[in-house]
N, C-alpha and C positions, 0 to 999 in steps of 0.2 A: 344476806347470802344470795338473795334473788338477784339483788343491785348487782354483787359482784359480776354475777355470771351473765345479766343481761350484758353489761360495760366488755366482758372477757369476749360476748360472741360478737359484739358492736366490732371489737377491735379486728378478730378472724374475717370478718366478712368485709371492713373495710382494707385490710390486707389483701384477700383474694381478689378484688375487685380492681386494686396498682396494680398487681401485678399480671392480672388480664389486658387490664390495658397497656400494659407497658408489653407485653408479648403480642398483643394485636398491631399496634406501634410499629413492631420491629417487623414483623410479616409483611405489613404494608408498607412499610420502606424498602426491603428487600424487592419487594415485587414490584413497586415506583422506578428503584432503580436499574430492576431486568426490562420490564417495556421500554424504559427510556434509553438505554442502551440498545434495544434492539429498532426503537421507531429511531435511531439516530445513524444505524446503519442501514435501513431502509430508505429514510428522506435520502443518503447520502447516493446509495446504489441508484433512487431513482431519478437524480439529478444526473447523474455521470451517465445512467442510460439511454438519456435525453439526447446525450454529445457522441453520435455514435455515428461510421460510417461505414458501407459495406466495401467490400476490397476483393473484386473475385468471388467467390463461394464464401469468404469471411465475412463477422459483422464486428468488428471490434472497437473499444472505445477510444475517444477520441484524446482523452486527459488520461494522467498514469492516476491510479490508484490513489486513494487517499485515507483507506479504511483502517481500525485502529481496535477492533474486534474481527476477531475470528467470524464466521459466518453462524456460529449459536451464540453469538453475543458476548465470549471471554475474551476478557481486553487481551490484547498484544502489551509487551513491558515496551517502553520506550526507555533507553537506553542514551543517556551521553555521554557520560563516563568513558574515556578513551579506552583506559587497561579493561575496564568492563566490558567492554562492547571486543575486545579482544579476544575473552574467555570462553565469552558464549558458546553453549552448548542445546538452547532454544530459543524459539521466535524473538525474534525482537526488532522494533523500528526506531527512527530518527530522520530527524529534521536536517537538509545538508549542511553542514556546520553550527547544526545546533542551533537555528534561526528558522520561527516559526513561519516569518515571514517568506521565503524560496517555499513554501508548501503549496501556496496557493496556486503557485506556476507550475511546480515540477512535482508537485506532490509526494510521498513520504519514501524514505529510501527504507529497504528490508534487507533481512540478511535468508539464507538457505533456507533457516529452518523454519520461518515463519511462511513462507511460501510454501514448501512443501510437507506442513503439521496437517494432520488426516483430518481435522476441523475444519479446515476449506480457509484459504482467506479469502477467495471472490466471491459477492456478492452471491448468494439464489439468481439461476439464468444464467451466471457467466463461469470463467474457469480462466487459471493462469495455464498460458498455451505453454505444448510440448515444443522437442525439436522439433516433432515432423511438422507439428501447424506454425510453428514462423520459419522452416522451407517450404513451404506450401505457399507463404505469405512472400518471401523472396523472386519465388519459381515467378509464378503472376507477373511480379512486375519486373520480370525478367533476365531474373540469377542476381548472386550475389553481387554481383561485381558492379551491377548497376541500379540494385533496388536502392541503397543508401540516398541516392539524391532527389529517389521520388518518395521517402519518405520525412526527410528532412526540412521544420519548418525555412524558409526561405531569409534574406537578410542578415545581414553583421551585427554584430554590438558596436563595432566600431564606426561605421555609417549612422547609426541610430534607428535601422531599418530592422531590424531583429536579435537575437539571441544567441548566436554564434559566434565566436570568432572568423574574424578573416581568414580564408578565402569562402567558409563555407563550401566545398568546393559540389559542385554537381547539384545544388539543392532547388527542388523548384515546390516540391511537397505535395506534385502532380497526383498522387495517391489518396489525400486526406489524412494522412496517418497523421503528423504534425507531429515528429518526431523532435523533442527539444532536448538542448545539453544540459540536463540535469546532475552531473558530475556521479559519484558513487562515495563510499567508505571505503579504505583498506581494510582486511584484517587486523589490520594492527588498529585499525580505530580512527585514522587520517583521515582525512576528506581528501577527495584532488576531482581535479577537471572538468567542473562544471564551466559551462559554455565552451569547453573544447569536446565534451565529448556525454554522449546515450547513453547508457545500459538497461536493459529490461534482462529480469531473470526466464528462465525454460522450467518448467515444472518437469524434473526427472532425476535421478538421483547421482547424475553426473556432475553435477554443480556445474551445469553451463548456461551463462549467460550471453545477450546480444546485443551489439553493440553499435553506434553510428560516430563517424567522427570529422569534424570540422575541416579536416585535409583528405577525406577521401569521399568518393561516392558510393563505395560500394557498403556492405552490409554485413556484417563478419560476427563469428560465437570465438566463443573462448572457453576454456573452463580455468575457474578461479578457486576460492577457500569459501567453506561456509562461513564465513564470519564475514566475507564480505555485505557492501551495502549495496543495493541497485534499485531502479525504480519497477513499478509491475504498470505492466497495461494487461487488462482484462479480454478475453475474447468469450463473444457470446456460443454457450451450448449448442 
């Protein structure tokens, strides 16, 4: 009788003991994977705040965006799925054409709602700017009609001097901004016009974004669909 019962409490205690560990386990993994995700939007914020340049009264970065969590560390879905990336009705990023590679240069394209989800996508320090701060950023370097080719990196793709298509017109990138033709998404889910043409989204609930393009100089919004894709440059608080 004794046997049994010492053998029955052997068994209880080695049971409680898996499954302490196996519940410590999963804590500690849960919590390896928050720090890690959150020291991975930090190294990333503090690389990008490194490439920054002041513009007027602005201090904005110098590369678009590349973050892939929210600012408390909840990933964004990345989305390639054409009809998908059509439906959306939150956050969601992608690579232009679905090619991880264009990330490194033009960094990740977003749709509405991922820019403007009350979790912040810009790093701690920075903010995706309104209308009034990229007219603010226009006004400076002297209306629209002329900012476009001082912020415009310089050179063709067809020279092998840069990143644009021909004529590039007006570009000298006199500014720092180093605005590149990162193309965008449709709503419907298309890719189109990378190295003819910019877009940065405006944090506002107009859906408008801004835009530079390969035949003009100057600097121009528009308002499009939330499902659309565009690239974010950050501006410093």
């Amino acid at each position: 009788m004794k046997t049994t019962l010492k053998t029955g409490l052997a068994a209880l205690l080695l049971f409680l003991a898996i499954s302490c560990k196996k519940e410590n386990s999963s804590i500690q993994s849960s919590g390896i994977n928050s720090v890690s995700s959150t020291r991975d939007a930090l190294t990333e914020a503090s690389a990008l705040a490194g490439n920054t340049v002041r513009i007027g009264s602005q201090v904005w970065m110098k590369k678009n965006w590349t973050g892939k969590t929210y600012r408390n560390g909840d990933k964004i879905l990345q989305v390639q799925d054409t009809r998908k990336w059509s439906k959306l009705t939150t956050g969601a990023w992608c690579w232009y054409n679905n090619d991880s590679a264009t990330g490194t240069v033009y960094g990740r394209l977003y749709n509405w709602y991922a820019v403007n989800d009350p979790r912040g996508l810009a790093p701690e320090g920075w903010h995706i700017p309104s209308d009034s701060e990229w007219t603010i950023l226009s006004t400076f370097l002297g209306g629209e009609s002329v900012a476009g080719g001082k912020m415009k990196s310089p050179g063709t793709l067809e020279a092998g001097t840069g990143l644009w298509y021909t004529p590039n017109t007006d570009a000298t990138n006199s500014s720092g901004f180093t605005g590149l033709p990162g193309g965008g998404r449709t709503n419907t889910g298309d890719f189109s016009d990378m190295n003819a043409s910019g877009g940065w989204w405006s944090y506002n609930s107009n859906v408008h974004y801004w835009y530079l393009y390969y035949e003009w100089g100057t600097f121009n919004s528009s308002s499009y669909f939330k499902q659309n894709g565009f690239s974010v440059r950050c501006l410093k608080d």
